[in-house]
C-alpha positions in Angstrom: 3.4 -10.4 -0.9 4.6 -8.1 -3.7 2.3 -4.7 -4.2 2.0 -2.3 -7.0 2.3 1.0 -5.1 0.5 4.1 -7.4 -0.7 7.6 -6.4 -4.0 8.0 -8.1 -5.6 11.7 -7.5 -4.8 12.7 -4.2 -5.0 9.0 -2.5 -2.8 5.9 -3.0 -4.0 2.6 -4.6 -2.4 -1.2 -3.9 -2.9 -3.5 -6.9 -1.8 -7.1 -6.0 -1.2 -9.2 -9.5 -1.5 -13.1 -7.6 -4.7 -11.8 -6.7 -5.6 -9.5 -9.3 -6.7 -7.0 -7.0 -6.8 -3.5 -6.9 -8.2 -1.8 -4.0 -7.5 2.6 -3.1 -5.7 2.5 0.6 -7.8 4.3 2.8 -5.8 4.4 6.2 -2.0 5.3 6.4 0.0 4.8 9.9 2.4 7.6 8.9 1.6 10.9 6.6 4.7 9.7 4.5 3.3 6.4 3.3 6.3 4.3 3.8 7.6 3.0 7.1 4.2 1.9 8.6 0.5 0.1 8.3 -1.8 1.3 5.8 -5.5 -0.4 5.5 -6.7 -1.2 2.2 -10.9 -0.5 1.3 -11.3 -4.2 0.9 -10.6 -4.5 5.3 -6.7 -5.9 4.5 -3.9 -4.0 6.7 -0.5 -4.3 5.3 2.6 -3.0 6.3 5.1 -1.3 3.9 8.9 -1.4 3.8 10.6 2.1 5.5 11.6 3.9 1.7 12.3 7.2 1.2 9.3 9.8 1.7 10.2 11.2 -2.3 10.1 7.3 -3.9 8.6 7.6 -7.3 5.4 5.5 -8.1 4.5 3.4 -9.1 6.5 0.9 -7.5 6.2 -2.7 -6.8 7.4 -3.6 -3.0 7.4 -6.2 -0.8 4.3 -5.5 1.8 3.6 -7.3 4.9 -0.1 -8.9 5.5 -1.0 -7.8 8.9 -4.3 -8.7 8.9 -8.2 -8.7 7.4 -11.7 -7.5 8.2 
């Protein structure tokens, strides 16, 4: 599914436009963001495409449903 990607404050938020959702991530796999699961407040765990620690944001990517609470 295709993710908005923005750094709000010190944390990262997901905003999916299908869904009209946007939730803050709360979990990240890897300190860099990209490469690796992240879990989203609303229970969802997605996996991000590898990019390169310095991407700018926001950014819309390709993201991975893993799984829900």
């Amino acid at each position: 599914m295709k993710v908005m990607v923005r750094k709000v404050g010190e944390g990262y938020t997901i905003y999916v436009a299908k869904k009209d959702l946007e939730e803050a991530i709360v979990e990240m796999e890897k300190p860099g963001l990209w490469g690796g699961r992240v879990k989203v407040a609303n229970g969802w765990t997605l996996e991000l495409p590898d990019l390169a620690p310095d991407t700018r944001l926001p950014i819309t990517v390709e993201a991975r449903k893993i799984g829900s609470e």
